[in-house]
PDB file of N, H, CA, C and O in Angstrom:
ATOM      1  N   UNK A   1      62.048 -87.944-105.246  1.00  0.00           N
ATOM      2  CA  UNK A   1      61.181 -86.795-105.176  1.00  0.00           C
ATOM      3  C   UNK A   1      61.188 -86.084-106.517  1.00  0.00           C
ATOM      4  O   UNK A   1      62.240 -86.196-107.147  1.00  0.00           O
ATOM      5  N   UNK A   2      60.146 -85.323-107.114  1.00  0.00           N
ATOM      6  H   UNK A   2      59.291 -85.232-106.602  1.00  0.00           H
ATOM      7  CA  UNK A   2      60.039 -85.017-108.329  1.00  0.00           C
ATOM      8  C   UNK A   2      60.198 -83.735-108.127  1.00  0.00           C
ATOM      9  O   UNK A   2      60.213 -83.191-107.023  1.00  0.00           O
ATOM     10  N   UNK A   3      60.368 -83.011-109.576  1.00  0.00           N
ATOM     11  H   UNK A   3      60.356 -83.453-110.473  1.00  0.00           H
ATOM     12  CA  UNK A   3      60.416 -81.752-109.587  1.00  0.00           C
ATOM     13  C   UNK A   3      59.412 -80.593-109.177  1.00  0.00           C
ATOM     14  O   UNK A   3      59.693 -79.437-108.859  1.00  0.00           O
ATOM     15  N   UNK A   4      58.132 -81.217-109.270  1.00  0.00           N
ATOM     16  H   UNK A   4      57.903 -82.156-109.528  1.00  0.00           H
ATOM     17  CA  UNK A   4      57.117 -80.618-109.199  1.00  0.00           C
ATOM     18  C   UNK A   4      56.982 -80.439-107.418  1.00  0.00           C
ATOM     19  O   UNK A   4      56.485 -79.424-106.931  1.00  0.00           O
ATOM     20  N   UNK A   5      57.419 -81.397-106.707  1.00  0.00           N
ATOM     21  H   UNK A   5      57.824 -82.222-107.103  1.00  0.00           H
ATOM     22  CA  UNK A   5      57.902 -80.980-104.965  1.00  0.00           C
ATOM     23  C   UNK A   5      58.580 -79.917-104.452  1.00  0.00           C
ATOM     24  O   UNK A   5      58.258 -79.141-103.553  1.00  0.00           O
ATOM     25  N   UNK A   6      59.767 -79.984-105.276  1.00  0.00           N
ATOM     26  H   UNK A   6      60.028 -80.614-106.007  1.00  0.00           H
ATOM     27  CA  UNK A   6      60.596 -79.147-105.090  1.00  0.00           C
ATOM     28  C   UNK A   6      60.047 -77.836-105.041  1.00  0.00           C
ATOM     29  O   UNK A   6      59.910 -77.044-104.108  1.00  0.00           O
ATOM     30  N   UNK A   7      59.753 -77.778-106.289  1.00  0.00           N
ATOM     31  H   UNK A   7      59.864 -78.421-107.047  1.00  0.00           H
ATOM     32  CA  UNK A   7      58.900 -76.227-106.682  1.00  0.00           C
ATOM     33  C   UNK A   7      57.647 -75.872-106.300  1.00  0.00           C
ATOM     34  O   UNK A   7      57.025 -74.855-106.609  1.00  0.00           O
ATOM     35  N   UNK A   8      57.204 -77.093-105.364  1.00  0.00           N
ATOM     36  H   UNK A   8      57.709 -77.919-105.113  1.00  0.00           H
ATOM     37  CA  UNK A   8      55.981 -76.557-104.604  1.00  0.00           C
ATOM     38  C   UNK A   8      56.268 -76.304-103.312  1.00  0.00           C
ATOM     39  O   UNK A   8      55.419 -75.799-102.577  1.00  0.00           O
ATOM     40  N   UNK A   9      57.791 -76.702-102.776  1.00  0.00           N
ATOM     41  H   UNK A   9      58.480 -77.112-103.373  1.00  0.00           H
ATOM     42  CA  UNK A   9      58.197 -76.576-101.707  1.00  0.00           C
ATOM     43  C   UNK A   9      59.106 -75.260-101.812  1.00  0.00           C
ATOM     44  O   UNK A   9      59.352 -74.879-100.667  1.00  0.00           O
ATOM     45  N   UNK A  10      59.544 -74.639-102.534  1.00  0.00           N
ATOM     46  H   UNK A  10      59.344 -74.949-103.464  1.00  0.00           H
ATOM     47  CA  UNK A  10      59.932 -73.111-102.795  1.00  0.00           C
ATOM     48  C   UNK A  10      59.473 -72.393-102.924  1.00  0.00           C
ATOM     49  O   UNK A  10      60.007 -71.289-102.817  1.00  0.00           O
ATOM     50  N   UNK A  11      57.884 -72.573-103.311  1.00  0.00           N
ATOM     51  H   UNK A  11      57.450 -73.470-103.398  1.00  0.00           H
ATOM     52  CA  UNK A  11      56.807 -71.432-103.578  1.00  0.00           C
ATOM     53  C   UNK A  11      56.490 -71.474-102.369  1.00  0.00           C
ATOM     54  O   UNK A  11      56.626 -70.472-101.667  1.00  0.00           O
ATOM     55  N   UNK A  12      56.001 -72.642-101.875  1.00  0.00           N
ATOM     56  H   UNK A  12      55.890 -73.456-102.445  1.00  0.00           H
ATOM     57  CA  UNK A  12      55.463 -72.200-100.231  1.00  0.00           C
ATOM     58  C   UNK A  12      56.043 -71.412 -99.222  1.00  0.00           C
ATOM     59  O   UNK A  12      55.411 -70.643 -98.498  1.00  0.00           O
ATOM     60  N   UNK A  13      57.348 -71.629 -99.182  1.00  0.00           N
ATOM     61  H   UNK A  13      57.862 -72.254 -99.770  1.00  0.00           H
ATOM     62  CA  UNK A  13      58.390 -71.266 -98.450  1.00  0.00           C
ATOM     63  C   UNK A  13      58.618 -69.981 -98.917  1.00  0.00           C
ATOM     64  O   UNK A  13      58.588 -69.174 -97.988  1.00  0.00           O
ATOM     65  N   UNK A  14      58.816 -69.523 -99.906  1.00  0.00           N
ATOM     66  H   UNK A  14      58.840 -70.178-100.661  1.00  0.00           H
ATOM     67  CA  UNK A  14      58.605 -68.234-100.530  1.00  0.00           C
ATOM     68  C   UNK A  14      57.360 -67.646-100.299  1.00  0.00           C
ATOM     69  O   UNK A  14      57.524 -66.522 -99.824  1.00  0.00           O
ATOM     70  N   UNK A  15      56.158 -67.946-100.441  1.00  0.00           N
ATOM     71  H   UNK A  15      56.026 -68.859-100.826  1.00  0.00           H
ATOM     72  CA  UNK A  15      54.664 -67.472 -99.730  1.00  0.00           C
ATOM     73  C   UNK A  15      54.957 -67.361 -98.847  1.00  0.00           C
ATOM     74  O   UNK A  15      54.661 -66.216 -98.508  1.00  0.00           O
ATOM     75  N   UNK A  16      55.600 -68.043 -97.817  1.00  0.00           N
ATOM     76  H   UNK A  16      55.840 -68.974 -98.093  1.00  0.00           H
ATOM     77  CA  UNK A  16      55.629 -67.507 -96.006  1.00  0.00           C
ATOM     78  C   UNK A  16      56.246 -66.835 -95.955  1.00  0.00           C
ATOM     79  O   UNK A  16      55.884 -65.999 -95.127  1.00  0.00           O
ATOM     80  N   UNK A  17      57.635 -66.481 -96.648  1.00  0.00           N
ATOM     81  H   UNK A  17      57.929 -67.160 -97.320  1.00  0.00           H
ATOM     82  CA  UNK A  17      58.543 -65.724 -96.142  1.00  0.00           C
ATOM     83  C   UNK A  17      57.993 -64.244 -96.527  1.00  0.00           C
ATOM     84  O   UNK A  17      58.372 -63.255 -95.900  1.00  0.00           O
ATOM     85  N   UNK A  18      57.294 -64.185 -97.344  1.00  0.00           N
ATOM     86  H   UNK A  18      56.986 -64.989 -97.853  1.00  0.00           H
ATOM     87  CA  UNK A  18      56.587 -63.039 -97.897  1.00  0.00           C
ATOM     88  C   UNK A  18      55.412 -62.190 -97.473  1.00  0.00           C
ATOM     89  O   UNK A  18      54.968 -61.130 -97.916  1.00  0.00           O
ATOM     90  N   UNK A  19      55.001 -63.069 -96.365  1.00  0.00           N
ATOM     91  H   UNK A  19      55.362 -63.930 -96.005  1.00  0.00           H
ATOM     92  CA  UNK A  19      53.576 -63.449 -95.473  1.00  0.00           C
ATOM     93  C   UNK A  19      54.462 -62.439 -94.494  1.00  0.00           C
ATOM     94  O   UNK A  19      54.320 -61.238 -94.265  1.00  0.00           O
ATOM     95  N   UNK A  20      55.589 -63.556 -93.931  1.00  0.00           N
ATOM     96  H   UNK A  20      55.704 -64.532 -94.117  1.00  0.00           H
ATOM     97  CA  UNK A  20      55.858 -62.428 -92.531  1.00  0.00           C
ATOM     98  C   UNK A  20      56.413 -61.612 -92.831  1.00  0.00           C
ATOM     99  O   UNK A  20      56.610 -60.930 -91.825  1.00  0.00           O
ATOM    100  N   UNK A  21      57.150 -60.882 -94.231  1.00  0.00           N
ATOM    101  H   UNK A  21      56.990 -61.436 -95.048  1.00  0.00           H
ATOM    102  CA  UNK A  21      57.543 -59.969 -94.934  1.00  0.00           C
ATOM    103  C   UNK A  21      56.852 -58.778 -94.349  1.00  0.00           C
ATOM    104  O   UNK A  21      57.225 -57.836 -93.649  1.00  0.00           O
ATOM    105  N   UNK A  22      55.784 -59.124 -94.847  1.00  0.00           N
ATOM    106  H   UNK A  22      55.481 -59.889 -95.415  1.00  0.00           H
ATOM    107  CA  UNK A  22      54.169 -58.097 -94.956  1.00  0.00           C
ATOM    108  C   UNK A  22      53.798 -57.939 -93.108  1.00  0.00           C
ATOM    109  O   UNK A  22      53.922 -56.786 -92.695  1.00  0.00           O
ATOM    110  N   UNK A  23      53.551 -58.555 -92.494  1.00  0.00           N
ATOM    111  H   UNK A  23      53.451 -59.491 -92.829  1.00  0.00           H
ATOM    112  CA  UNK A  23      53.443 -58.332 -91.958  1.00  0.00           C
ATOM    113  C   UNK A  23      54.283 -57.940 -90.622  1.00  0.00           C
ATOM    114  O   UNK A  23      53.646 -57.377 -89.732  1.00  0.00           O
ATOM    115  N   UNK A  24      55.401 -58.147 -90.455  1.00  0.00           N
ATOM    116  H   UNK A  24      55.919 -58.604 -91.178  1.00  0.00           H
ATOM    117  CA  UNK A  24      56.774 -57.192 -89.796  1.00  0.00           C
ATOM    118  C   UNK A  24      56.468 -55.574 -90.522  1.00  0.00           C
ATOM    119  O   UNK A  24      56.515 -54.638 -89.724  1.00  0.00           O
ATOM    120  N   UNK A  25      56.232 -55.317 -91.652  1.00  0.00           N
ATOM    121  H   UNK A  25      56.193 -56.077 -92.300  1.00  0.00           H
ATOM    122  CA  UNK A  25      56.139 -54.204 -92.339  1.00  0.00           C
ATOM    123  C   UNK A  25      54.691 -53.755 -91.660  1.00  0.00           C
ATOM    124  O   UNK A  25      54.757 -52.784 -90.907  1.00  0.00           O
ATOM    125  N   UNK A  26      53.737 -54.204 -91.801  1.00  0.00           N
ATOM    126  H   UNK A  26      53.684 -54.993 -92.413  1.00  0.00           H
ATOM    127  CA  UNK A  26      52.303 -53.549 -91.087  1.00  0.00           C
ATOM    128  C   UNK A  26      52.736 -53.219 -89.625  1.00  0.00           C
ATOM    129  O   UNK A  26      52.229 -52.221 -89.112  1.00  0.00           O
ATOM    130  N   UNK A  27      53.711 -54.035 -88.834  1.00  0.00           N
ATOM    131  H   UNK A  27      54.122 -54.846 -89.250  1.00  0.00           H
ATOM    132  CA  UNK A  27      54.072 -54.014 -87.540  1.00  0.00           C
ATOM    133  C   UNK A  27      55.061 -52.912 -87.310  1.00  0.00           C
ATOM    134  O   UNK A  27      55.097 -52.320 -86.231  1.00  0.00           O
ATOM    135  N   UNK A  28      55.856 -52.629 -88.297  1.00  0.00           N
ATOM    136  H   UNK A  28      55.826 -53.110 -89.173  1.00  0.00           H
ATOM    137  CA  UNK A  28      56.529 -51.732 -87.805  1.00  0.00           C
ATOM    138  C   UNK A  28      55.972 -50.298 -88.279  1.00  0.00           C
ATOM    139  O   UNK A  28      56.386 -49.332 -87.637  1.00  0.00           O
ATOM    140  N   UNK A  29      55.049 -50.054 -89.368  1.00  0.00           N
ATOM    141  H   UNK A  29      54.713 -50.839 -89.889  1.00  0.00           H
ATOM    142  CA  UNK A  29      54.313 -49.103 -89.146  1.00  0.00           C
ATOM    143  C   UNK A  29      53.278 -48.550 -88.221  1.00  0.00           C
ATOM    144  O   UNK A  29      53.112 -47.394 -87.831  1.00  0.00           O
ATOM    145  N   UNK A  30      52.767 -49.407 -88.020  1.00  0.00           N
ATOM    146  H   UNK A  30      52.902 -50.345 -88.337  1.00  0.00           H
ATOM    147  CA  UNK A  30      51.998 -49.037 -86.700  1.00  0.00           C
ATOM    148  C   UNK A  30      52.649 -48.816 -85.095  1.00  0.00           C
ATOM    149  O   UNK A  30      52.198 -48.259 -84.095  1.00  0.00           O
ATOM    150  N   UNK A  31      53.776 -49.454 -85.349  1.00  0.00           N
ATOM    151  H   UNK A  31      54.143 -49.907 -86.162  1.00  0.00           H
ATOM    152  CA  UNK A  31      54.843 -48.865 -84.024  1.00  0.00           C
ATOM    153  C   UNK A  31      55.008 -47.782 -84.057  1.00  0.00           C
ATOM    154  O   UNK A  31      54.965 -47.031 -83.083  1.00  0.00           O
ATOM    155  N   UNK A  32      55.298 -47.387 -85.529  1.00  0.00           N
ATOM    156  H   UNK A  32      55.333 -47.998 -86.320  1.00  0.00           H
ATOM    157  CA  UNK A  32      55.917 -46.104 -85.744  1.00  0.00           C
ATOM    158  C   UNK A  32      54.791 -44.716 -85.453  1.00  0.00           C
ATOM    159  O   UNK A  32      55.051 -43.574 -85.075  1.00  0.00           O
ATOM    160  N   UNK A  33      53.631 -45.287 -85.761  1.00  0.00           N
ATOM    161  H   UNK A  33      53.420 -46.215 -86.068  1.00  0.00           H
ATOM    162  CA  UNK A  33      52.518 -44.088 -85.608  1.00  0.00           C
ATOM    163  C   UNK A  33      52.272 -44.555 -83.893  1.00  0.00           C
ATOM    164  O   UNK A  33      51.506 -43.756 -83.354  1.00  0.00           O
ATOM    165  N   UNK A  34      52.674 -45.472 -83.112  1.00  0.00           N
ATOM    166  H   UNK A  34      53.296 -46.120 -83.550  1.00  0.00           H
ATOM    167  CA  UNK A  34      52.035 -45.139 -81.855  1.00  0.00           C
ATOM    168  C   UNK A  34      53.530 -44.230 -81.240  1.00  0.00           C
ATOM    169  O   UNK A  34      53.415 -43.362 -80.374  1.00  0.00           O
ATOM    170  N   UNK A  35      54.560 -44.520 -81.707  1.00  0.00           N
ATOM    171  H   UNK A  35      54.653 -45.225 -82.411  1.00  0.00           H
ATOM    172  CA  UNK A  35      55.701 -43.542 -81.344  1.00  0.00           C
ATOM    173  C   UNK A  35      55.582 -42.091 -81.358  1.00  0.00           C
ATOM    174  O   UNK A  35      55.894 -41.296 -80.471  1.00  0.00           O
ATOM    175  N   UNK A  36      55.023 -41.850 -82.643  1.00  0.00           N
ATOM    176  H   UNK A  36      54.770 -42.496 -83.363  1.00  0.00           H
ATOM    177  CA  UNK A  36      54.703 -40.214 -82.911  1.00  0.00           C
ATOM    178  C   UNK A  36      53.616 -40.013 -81.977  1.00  0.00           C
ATOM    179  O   UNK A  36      53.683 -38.937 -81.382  1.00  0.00           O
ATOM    180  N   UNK A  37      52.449 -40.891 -81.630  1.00  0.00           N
ATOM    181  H   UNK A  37      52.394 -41.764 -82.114  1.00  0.00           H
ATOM    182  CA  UNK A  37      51.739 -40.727 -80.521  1.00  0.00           C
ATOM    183  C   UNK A  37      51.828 -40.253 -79.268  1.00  0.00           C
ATOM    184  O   UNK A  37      51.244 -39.311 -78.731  1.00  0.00           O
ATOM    185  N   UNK A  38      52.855 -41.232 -78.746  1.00  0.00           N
ATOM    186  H   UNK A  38      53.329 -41.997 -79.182  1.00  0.00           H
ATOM    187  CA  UNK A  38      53.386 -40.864 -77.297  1.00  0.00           C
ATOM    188  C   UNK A  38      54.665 -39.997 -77.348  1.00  0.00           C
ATOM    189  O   UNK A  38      55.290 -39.856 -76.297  1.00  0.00           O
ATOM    190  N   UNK A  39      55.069 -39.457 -78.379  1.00  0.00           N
ATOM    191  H   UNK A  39      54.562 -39.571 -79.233  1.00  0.00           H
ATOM    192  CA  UNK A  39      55.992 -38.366 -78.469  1.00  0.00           C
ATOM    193  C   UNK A  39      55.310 -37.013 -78.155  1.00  0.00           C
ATOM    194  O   UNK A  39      55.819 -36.145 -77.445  1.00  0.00           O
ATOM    195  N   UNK A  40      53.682 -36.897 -78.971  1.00  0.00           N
ATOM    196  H   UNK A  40      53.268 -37.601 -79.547  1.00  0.00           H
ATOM    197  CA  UNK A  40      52.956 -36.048 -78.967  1.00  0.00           C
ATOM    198  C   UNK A  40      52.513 -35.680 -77.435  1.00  0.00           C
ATOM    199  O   UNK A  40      52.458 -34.572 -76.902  1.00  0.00           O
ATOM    200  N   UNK A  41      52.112 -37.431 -76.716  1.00  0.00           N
ATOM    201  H   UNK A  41      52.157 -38.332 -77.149  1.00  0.00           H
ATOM    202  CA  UNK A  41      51.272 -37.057 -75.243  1.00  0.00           C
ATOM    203  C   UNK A  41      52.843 -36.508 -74.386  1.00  0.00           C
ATOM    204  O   UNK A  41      52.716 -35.770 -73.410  1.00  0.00           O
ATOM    205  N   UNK A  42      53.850 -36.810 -74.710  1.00  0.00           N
ATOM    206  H   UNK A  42      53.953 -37.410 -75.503  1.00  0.00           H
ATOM    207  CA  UNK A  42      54.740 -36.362 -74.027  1.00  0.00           C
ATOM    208  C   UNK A  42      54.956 -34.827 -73.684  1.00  0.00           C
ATOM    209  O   UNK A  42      55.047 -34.201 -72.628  1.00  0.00           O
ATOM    210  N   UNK A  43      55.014 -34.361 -75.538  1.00  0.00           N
ATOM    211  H   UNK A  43      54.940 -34.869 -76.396  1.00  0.00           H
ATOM    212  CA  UNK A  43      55.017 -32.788 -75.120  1.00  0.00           C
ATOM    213  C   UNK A  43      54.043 -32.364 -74.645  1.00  0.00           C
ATOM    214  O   UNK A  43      54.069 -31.137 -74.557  1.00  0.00           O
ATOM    215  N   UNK A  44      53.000 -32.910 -74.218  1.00  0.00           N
ATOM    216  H   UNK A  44      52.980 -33.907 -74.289  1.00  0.00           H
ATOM    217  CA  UNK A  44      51.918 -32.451 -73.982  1.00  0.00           C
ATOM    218  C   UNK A  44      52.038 -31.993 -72.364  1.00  0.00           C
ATOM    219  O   UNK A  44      51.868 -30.937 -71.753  1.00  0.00           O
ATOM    220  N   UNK A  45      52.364 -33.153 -72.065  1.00  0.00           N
ATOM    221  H   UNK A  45      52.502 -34.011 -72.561  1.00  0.00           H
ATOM    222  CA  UNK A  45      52.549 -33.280 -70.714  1.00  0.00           C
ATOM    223  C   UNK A  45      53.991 -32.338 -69.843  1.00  0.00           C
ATOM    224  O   UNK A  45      54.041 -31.914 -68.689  1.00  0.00           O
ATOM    225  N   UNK A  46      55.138 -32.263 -71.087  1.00  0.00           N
ATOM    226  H   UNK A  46      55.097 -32.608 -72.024  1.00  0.00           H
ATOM    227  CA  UNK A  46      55.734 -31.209 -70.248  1.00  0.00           C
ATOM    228  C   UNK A  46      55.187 -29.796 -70.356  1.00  0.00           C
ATOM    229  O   UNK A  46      55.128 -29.094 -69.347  1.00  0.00           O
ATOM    230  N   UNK A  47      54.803 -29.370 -71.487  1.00  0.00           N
ATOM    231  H   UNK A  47      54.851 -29.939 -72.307  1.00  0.00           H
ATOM    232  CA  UNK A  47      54.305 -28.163 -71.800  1.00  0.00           C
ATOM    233  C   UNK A  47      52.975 -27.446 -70.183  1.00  0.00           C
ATOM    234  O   UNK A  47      52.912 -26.307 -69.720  1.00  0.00           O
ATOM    235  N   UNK A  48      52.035 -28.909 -69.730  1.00  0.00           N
ATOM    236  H   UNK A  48      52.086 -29.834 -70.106  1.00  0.00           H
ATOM    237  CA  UNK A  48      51.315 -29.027 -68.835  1.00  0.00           C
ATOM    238  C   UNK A  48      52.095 -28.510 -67.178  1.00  0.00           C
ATOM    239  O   UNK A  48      51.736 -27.693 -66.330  1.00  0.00           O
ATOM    240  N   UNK A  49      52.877 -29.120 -67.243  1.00  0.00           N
ATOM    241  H   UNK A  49      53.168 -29.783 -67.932  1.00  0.00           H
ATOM    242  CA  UNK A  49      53.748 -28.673 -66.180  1.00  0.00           C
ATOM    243  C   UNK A  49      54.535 -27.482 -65.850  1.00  0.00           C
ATOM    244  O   UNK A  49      54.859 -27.127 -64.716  1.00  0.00           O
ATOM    245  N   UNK A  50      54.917 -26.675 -67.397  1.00  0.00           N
ATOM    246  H   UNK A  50      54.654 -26.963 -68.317  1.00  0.00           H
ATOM    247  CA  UNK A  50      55.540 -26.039 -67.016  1.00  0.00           C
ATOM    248  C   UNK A  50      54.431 -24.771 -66.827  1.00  0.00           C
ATOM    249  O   UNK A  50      54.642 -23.646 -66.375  1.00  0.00           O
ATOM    250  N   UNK A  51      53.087 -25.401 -67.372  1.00  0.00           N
ATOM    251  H   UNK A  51      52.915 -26.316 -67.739  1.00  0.00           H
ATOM    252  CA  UNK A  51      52.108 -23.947 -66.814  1.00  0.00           C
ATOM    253  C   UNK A  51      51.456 -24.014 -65.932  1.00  0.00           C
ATOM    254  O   UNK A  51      50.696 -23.053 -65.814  1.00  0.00           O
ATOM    255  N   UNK A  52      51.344 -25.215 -64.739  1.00  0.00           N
ATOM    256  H   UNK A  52      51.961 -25.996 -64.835  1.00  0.00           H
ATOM    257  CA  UNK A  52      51.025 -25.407 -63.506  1.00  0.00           C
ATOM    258  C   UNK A  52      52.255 -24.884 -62.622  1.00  0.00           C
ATOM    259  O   UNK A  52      51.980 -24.718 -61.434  1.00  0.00           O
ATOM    260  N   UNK A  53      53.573 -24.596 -63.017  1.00  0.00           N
ATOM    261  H   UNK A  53      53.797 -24.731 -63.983  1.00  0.00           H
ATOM    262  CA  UNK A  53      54.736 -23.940 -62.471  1.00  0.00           C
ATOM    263  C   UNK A  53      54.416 -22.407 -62.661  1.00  0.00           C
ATOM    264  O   UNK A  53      54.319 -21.579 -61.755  1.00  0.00           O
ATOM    265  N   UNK A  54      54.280 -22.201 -63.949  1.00  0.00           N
ATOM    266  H   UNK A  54      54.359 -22.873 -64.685  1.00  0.00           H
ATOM    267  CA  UNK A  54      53.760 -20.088 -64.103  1.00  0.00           C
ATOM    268  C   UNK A  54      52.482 -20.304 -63.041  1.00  0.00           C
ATOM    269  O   UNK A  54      52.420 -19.525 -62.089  1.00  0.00           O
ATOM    270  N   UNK A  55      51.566 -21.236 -63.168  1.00  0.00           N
ATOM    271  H   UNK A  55      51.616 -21.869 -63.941  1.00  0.00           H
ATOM    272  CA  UNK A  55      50.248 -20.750 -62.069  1.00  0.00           C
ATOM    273  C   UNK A  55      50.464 -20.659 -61.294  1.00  0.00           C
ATOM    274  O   UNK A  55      49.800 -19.773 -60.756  1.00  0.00           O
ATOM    275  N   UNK A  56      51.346 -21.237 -60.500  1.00  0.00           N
ATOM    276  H   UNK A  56      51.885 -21.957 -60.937  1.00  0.00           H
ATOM    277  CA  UNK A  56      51.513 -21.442 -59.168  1.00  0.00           C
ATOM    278  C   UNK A  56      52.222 -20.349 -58.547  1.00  0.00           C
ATOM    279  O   UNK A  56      52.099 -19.961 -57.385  1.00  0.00           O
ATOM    280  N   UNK A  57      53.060 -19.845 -59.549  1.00  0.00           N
ATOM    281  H   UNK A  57      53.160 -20.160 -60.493  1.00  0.00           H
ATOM    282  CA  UNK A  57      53.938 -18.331 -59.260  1.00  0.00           C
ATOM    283  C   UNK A  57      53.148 -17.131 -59.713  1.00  0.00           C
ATOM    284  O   UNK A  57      53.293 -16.007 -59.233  1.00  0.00           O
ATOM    285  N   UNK A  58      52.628 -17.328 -60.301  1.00  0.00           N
ATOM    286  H   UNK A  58      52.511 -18.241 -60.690  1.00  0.00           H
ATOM    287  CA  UNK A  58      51.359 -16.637 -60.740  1.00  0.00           C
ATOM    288  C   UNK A  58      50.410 -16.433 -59.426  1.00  0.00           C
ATOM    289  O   UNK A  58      50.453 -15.327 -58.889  1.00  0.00           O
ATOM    290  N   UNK A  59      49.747 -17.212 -59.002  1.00  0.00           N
ATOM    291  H   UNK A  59      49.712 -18.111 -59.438  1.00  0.00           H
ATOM    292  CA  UNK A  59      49.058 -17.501 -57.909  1.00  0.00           C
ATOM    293  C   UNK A  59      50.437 -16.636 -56.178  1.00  0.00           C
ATOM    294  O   UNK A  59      50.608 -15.605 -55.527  1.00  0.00           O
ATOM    295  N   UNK A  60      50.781 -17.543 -56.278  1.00  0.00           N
ATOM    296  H   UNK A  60      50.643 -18.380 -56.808  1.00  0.00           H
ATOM    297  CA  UNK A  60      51.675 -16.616 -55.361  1.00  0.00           C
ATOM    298  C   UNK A  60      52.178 -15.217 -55.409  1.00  0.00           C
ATOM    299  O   UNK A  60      52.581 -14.848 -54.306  1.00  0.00           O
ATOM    300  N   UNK A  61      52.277 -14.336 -56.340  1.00  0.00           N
ATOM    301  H   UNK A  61      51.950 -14.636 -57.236  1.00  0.00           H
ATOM    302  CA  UNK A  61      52.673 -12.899 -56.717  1.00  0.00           C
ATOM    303  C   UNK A  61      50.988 -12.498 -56.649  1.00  0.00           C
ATOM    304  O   UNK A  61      50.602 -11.393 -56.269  1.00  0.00           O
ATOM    305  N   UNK A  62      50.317 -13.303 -56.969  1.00  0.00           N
ATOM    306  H   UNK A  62      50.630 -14.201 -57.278  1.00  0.00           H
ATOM    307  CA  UNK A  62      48.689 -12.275 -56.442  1.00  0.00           C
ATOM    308  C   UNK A  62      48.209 -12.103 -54.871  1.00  0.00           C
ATOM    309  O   UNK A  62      47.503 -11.229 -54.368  1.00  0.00           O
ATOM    310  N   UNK A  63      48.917 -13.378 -54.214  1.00  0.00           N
ATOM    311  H   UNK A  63      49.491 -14.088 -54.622  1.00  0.00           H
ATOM    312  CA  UNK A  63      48.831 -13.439 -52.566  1.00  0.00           C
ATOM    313  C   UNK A  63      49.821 -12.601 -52.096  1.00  0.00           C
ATOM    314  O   UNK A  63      49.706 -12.086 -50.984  1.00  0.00           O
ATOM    315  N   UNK A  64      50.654 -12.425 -52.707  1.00  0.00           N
ATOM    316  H   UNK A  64      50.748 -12.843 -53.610  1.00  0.00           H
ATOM    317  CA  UNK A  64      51.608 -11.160 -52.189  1.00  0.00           C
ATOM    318  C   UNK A  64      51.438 -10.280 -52.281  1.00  0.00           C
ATOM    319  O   UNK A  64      52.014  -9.512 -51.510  1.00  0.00           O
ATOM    320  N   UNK A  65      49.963  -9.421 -53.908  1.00  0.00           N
ATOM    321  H   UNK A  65      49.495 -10.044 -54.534  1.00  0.00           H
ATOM    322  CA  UNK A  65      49.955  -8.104 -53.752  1.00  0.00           C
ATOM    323  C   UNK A  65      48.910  -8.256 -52.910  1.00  0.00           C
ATOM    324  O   UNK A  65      48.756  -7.186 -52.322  1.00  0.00           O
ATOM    325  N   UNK A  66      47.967  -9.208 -52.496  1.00  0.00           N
ATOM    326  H   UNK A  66      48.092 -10.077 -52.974  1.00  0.00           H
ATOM    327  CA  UNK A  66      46.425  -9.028 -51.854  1.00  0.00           C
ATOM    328  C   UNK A  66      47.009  -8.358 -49.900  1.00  0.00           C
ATOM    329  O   UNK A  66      46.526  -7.471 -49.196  1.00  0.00           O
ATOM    330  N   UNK A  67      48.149  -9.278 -49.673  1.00  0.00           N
ATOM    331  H   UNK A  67      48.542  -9.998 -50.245  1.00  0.00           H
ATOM    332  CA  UNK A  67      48.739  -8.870 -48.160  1.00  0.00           C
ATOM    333  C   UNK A  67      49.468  -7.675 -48.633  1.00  0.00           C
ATOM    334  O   UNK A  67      50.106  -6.986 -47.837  1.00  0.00           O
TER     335      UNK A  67
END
């Protein structure tokens, strides 16, 4: 086998490894922005609850002054 194999067989192998380099890196950025995503719908969602809890006591202290 000649030299010129070798070194076409290290560049390639080096091109791929560089390939999925890049792209593990695109992959884990975009994990990372759907994380901050559903971190966001999260607070969203307790913040939601805890003011369907004031309404509801809210709502009940107005049926108590109406009787």
């Amino acid at each position: 086998m000649t030299t010129e194999f070798w070194i076409g067989l290290i560049l390639a192998v080096g091109a791929n490894i560089a390939t999925l380099a890049a792209t593990f890196g695109s992959f884990s950025a975009r994990l990372k922005a759907l994380e901050i995503k559903v971190d966001k719908h999260n607070n969203f969602v307790e913040r939601l609850t805890t003011l369907e809890v004031i309404k509801a006591e809210h709502e009940r202290r107005i049926q108590e002054l109406e009787n």
